[in-house]
MIDOSE-1310 file (N, C-alpha, C; in nm, 2 decimals, decimal comma, always signed):
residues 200
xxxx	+0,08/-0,12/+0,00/+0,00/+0,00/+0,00/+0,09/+0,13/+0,00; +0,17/+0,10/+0,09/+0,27/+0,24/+0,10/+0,35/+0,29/-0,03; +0,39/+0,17/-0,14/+0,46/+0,18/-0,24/+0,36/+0,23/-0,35; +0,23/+0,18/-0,37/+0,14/+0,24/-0,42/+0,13/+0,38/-0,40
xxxx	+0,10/+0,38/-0,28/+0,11/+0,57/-0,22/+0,20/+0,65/-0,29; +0,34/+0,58/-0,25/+0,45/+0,68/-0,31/+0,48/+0,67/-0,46; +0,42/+0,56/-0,53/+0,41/+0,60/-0,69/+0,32/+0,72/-0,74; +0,19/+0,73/-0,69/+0,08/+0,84/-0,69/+0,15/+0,95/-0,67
xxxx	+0,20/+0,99/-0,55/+0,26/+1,08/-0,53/+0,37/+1,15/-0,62; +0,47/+1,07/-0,66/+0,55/+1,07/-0,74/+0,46/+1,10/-0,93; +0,40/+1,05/-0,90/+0,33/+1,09/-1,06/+0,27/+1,21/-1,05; +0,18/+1,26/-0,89/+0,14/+1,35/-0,88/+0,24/+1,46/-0,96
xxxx	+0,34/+1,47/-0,88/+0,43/+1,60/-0,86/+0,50/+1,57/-1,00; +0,52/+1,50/-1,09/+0,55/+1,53/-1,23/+0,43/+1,55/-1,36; +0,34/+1,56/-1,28/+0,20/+1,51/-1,38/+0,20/+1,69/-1,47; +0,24/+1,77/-1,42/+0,19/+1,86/-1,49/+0,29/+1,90/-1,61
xxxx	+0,43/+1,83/-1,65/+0,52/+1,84/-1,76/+0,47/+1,76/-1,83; +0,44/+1,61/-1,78/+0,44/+1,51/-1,91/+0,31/+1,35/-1,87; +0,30/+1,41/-1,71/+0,17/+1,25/-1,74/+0,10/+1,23/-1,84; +0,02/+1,35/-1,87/-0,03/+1,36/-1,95/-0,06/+1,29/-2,12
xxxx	+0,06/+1,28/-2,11/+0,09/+1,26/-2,28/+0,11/+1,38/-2,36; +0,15/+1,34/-2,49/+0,23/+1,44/-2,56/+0,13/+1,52/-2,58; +0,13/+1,64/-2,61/+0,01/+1,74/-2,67/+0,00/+1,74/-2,81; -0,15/+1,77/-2,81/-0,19/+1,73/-2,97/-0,17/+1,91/-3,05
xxxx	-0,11/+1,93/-3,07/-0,06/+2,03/-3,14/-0,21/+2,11/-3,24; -0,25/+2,00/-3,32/-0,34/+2,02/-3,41/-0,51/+2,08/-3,29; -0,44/+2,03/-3,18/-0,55/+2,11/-3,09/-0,54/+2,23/-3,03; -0,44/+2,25/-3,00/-0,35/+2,39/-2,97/-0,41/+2,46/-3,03
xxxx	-0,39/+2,44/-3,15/-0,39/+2,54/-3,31/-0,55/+2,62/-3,35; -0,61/+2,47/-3,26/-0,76/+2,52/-3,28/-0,80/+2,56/-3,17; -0,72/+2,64/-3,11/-0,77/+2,69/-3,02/-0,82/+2,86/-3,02; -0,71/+2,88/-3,14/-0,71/+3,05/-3,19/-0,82/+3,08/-3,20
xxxx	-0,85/+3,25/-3,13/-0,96/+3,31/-3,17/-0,88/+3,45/-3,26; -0,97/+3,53/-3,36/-0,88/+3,59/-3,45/-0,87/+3,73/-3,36; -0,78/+3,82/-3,33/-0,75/+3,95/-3,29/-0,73/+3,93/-3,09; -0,73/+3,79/-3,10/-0,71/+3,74/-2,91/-0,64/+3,67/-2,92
xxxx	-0,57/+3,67/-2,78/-0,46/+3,56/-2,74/-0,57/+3,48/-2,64; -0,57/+3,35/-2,66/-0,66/+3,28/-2,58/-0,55/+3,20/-2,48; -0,61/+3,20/-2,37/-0,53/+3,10/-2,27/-0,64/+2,97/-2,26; -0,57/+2,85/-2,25/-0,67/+2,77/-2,19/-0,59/+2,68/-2,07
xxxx	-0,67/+2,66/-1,97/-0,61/+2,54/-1,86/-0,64/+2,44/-1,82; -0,60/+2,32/-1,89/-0,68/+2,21/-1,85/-0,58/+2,12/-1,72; -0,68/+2,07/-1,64/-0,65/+2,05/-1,50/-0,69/+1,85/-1,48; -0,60/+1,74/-1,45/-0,55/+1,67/-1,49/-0,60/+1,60/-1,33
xxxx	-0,65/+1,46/-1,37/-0,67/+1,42/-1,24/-0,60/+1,25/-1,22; -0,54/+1,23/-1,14/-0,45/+1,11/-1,13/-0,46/+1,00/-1,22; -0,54/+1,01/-1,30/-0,51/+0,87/-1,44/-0,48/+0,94/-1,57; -0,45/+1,10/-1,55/-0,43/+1,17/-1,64/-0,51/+1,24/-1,72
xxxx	-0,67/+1,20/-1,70/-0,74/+1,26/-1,76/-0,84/+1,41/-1,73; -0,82/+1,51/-1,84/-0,86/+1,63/-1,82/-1,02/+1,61/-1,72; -1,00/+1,66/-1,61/-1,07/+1,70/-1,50/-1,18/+1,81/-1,50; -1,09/+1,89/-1,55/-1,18/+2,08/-1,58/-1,04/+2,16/-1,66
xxxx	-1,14/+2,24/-1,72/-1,09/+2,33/-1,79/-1,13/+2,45/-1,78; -1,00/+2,56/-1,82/-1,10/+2,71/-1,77/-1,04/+2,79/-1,90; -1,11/+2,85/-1,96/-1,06/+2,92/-2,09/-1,09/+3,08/-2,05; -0,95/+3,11/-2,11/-0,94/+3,32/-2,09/-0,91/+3,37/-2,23
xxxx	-0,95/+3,48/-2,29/-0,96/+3,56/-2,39/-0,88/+3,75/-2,36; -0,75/+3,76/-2,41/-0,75/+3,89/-2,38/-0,71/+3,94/-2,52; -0,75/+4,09/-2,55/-0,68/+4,16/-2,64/-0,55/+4,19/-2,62; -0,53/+4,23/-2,57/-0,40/+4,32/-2,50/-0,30/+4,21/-2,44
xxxx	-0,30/+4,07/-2,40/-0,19/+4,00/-2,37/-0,22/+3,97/-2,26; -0,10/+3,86/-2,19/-0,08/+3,84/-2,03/+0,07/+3,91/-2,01; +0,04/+3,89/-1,88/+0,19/+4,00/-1,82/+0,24/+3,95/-1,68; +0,35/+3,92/-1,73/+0,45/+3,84/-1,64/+0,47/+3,96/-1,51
xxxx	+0,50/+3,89/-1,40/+0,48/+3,94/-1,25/+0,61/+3,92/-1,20; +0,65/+3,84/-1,22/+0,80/+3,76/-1,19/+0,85/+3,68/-1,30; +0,98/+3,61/-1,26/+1,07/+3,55/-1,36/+0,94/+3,39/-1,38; +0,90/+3,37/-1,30/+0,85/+3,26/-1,32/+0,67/+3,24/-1,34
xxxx	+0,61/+3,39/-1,32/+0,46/+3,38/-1,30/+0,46/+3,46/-1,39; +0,30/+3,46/-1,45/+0,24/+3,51/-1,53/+0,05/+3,54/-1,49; +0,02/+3,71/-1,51/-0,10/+3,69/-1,43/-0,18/+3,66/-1,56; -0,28/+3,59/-1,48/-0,39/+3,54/-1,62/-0,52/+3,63/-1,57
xxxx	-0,59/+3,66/-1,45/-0,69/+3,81/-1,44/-0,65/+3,82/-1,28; -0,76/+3,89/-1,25/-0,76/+3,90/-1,09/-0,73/+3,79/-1,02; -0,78/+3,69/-0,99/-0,81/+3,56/-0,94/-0,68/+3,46/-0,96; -0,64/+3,46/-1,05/-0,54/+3,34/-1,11/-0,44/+3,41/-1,17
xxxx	-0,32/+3,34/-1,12/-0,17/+3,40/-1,20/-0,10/+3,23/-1,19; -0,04/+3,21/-1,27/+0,04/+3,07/-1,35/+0,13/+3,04/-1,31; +0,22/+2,98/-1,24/+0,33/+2,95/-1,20/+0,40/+2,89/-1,28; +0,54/+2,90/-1,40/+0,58/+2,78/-1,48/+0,69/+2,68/-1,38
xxxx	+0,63/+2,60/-1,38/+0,66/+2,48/-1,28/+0,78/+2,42/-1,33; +0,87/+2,38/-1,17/+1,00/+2,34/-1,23/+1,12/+2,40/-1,23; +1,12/+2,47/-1,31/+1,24/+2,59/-1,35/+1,24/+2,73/-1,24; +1,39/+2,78/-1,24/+1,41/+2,91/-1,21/+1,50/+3,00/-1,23
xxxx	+1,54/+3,07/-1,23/+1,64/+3,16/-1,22/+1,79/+3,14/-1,15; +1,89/+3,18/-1,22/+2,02/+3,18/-1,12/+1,99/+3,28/-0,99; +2,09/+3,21/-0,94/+2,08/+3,34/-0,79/+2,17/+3,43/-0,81; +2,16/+3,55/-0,79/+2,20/+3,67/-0,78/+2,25/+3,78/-0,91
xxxx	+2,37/+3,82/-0,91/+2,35/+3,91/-1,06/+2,46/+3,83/-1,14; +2,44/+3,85/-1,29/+2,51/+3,81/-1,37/+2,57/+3,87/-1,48; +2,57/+3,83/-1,58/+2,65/+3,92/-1,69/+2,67/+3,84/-1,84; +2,57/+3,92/-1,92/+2,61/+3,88/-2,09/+2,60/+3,95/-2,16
xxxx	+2,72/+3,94/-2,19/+2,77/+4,10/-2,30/+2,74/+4,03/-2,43; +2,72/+3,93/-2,49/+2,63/+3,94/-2,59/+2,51/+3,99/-2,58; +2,42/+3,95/-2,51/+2,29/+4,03/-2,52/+2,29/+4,17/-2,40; +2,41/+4,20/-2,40/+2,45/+4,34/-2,34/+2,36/+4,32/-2,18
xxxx	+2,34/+4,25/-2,10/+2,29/+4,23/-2,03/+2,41/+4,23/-1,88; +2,37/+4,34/-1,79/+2,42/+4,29/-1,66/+2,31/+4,36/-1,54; +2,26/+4,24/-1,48/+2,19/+4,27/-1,39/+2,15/+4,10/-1,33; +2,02/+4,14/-1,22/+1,98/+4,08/-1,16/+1,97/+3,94/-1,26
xxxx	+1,97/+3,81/-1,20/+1,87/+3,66/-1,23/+1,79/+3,67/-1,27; +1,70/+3,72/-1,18/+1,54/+3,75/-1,18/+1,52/+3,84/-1,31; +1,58/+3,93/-1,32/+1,53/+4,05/-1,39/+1,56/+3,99/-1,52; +1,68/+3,87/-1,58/+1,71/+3,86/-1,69/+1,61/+3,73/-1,71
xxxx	+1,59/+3,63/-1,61/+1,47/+3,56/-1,62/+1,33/+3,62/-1,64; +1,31/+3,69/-1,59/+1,19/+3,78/-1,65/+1,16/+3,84/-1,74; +1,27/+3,91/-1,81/+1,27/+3,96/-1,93/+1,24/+3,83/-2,07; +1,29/+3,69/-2,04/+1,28/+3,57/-2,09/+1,14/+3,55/-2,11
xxxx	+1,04/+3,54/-2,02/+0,91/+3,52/-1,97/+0,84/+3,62/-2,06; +0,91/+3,75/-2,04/+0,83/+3,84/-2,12/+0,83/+3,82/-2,23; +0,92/+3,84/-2,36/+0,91/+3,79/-2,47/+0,84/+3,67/-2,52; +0,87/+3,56/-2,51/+0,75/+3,45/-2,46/+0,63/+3,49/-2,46
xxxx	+0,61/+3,54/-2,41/+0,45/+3,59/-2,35/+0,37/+3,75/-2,45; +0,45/+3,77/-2,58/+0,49/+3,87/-2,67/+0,37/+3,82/-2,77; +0,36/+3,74/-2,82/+0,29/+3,70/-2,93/+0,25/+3,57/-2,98; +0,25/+3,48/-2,88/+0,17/+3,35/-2,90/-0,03/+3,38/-2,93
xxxx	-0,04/+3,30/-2,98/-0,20/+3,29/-3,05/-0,23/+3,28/-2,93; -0,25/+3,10/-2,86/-0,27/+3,10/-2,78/-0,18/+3,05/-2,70; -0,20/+3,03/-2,56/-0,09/+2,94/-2,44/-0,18/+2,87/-2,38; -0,14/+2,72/-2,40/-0,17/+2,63/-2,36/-0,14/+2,56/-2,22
xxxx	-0,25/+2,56/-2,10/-0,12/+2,55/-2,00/-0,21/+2,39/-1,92; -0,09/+2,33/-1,88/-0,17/+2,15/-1,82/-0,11/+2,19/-1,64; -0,23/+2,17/-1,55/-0,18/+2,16/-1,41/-0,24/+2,01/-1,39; -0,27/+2,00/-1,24/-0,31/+1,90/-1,12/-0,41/+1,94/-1,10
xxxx	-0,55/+1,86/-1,08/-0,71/+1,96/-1,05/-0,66/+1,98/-0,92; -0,59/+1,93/-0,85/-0,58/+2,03/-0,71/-0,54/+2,17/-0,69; -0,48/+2,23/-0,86/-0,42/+2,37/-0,87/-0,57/+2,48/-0,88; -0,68/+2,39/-0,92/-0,80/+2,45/-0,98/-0,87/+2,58/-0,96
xxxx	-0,87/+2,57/-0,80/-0,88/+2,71/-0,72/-0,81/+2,78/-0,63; -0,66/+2,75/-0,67/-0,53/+2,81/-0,63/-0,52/+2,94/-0,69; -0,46/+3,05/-0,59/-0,45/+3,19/-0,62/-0,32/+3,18/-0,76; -0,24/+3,08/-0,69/-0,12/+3,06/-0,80/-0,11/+2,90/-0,82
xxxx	-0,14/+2,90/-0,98/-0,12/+2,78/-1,01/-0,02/+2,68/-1,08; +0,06/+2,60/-0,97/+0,15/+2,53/-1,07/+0,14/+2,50/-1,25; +0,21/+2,53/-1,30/+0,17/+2,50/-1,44/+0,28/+2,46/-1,58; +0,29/+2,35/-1,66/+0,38/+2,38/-1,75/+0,26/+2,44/-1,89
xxxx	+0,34/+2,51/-1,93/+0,26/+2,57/-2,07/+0,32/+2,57/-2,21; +0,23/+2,61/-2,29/+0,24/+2,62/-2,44/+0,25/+2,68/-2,52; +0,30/+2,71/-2,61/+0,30/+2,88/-2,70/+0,26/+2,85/-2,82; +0,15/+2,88/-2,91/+0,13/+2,89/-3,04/+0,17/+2,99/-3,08
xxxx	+0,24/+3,00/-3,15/+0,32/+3,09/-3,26/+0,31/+3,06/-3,40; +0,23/+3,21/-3,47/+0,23/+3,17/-3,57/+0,21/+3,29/-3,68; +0,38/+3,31/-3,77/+0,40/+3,42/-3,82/+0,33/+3,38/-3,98; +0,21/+3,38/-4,05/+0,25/+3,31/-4,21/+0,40/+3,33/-4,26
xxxx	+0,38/+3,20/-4,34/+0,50/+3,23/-4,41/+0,61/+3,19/-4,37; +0,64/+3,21/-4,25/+0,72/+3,18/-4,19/+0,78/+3,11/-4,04; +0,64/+3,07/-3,95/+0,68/+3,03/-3,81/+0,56/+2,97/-3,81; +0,49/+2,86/-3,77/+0,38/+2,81/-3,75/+0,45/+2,75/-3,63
xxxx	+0,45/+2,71/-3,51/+0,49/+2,60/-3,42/+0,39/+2,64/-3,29; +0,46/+2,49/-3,22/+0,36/+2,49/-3,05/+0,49/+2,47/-2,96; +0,56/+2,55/-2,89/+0,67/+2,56/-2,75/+0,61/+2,55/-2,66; +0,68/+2,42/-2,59/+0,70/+2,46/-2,41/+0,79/+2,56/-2,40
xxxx	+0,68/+2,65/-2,30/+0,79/+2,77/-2,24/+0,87/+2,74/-2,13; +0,85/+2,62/-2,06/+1,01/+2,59/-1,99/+1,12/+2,54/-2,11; +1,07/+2,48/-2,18/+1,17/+2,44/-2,22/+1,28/+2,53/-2,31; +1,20/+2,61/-2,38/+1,25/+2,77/-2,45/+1,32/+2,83/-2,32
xxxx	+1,27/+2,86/-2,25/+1,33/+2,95/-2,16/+1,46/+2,84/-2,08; +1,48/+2,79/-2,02/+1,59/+2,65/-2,03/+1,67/+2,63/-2,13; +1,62/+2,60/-2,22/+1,71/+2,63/-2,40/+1,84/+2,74/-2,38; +1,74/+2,87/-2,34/+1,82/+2,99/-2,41/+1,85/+3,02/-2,29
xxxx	+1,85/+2,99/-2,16/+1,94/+3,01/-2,07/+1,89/+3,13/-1,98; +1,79/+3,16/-2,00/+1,70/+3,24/-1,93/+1,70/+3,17/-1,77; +1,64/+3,03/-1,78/+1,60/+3,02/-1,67/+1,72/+2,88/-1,64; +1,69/+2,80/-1,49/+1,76/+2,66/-1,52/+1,64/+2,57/-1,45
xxxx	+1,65/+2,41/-1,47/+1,57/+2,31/-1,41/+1,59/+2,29/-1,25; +1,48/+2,36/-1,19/+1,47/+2,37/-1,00/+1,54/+2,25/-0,96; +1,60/+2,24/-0,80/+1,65/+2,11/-0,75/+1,54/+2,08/-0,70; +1,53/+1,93/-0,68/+1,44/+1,90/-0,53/+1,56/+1,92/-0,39
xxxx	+1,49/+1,91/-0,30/+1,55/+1,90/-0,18/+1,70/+1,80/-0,18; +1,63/+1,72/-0,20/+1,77/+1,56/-0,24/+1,85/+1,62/-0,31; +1,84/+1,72/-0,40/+1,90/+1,83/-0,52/+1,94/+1,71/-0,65; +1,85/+1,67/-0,66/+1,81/+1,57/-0,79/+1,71/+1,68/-0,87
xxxx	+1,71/+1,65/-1,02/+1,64/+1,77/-1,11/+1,51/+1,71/-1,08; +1,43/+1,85/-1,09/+1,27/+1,85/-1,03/+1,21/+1,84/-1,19; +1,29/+1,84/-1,27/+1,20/+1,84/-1,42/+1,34/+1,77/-1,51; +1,32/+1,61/-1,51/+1,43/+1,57/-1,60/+1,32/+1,57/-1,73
xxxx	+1,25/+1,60/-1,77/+1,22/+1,59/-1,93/+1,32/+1,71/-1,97; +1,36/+1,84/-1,86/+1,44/+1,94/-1,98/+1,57/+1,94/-1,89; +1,63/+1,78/-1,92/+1,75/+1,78/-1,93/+1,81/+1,80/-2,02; +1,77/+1,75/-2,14/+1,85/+1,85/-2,30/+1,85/+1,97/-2,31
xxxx	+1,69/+2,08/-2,28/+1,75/+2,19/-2,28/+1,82/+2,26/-2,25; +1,85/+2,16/-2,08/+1,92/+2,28/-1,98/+2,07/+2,21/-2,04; +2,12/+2,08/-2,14/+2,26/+2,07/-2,21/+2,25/+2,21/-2,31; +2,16/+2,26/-2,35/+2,18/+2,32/-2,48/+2,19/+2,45/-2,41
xxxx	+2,13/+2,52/-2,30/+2,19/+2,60/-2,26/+2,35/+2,64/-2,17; +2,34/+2,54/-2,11/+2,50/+2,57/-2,07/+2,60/+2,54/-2,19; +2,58/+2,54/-2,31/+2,66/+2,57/-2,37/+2,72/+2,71/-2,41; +2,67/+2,77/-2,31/+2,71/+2,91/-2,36/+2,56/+3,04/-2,33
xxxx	+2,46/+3,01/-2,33/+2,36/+3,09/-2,39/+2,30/+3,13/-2,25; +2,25/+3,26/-2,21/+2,24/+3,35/-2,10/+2,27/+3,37/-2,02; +2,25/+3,25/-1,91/+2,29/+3,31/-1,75/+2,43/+3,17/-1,77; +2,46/+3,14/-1,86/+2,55/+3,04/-1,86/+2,69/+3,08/-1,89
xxxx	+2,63/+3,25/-1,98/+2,79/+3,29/-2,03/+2,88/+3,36/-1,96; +2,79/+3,34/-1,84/+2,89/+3,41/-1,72/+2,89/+3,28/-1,62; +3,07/+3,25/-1,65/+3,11/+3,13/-1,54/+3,07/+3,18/-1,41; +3,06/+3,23/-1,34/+2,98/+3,23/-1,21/+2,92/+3,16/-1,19
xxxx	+2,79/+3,13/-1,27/+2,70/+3,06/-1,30/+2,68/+2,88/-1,26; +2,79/+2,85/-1,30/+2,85/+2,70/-1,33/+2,85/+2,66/-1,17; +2,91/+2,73/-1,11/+2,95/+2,71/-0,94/+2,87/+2,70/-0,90; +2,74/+2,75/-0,90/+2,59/+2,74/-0,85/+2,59/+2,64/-0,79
């Protein structure tokens, strides 16, 4: 029973990157409304299937609060689950950047959060009527002509070195699905290109 318990558990606390299963892209897509960015949230209950869903419509955008949150209205703001920021200040004179973690992780968030159709985002129904809700999410992007795709925004922001993959306590990675991205960013790319960084 106890091993049962701690499998649940253990699925619980990864369920919102990938229990799930892969996302249907072609659904994402249909999610666009024309002159809105739509958000949707679907909320995931231990066999993985969608529980509730809550859908938002804005003209004007969402707007990041922190390196890691994003408010969606009064009521609800998004937590991207997982990932965070280096600690303290850094430095990348390629992207002429020297300041705060936070402030260079947030500026990451914000772009991101610039021009997706919609954002797709998968929690835990326990997050459902949480002020902040754990969440990984999704970006529809789509320039004609030339950009049609669907991003995880951890994993873009991990990629480019914006952010890195949280420890657990054990200090084992709290999100090994973006173990590649977080290889592709310490190759060099934001908070990586300052060796400081590395010693973390």
């Amino acid at each position: 029973m106890r091993r049962a318990a701690g499998y649940i558990l253990a699925m619980c606390v990864s369920l919102p990157a990938h229990a799930a299963g892969p996302v249907d892209e072609t659904y994402v897509r249909s999610l666009a409304a024309p002159g809105k960015m739509v958000l949707v949230i679907e909320y995931y209950d231990g066999q993985g299937k969608v529980a509730e869903r809550k859908g938002f419509a804005t003209a004007s955008g969402f707007r990041a609060v922190s390196a890691n949150d994003f408010r969606v209205d009064d009521n609800v703001t998004v937590h991207l689950y997982g990932i965070e920021p280096c600690e303290g200040d850094m430095v990348n004179r390629k992207e002429d950047y020297a300041g705060s973690c936070e402030g260079f992780a947030r500026r990451g968030l914000e772009t991101l959060l610039q021009s997706p159709r919609v954002i797709y985002c998968r929690a835990f129904v326990s997050e459902t009527e949480a002020p902040v809700q754990d969440a990984t999410c999704y970006g529809y992007y789509n320039y004609p002509g030339s950009l049609d795709t669907v991003d995880m925004f951890e994993e873009q922001l991990v990629s480019l070195g914006s952010h890195r993959v949280a420890k657990r306590p054990d200090g084992t990675a709290g999100r090994t699905d973006l173990a590649e991205a977080e290889a592709i960013g310490r190759r060099g790319y934001g908070m990586w290109a300052d060796p400081r960084i590395a010693g973390q």
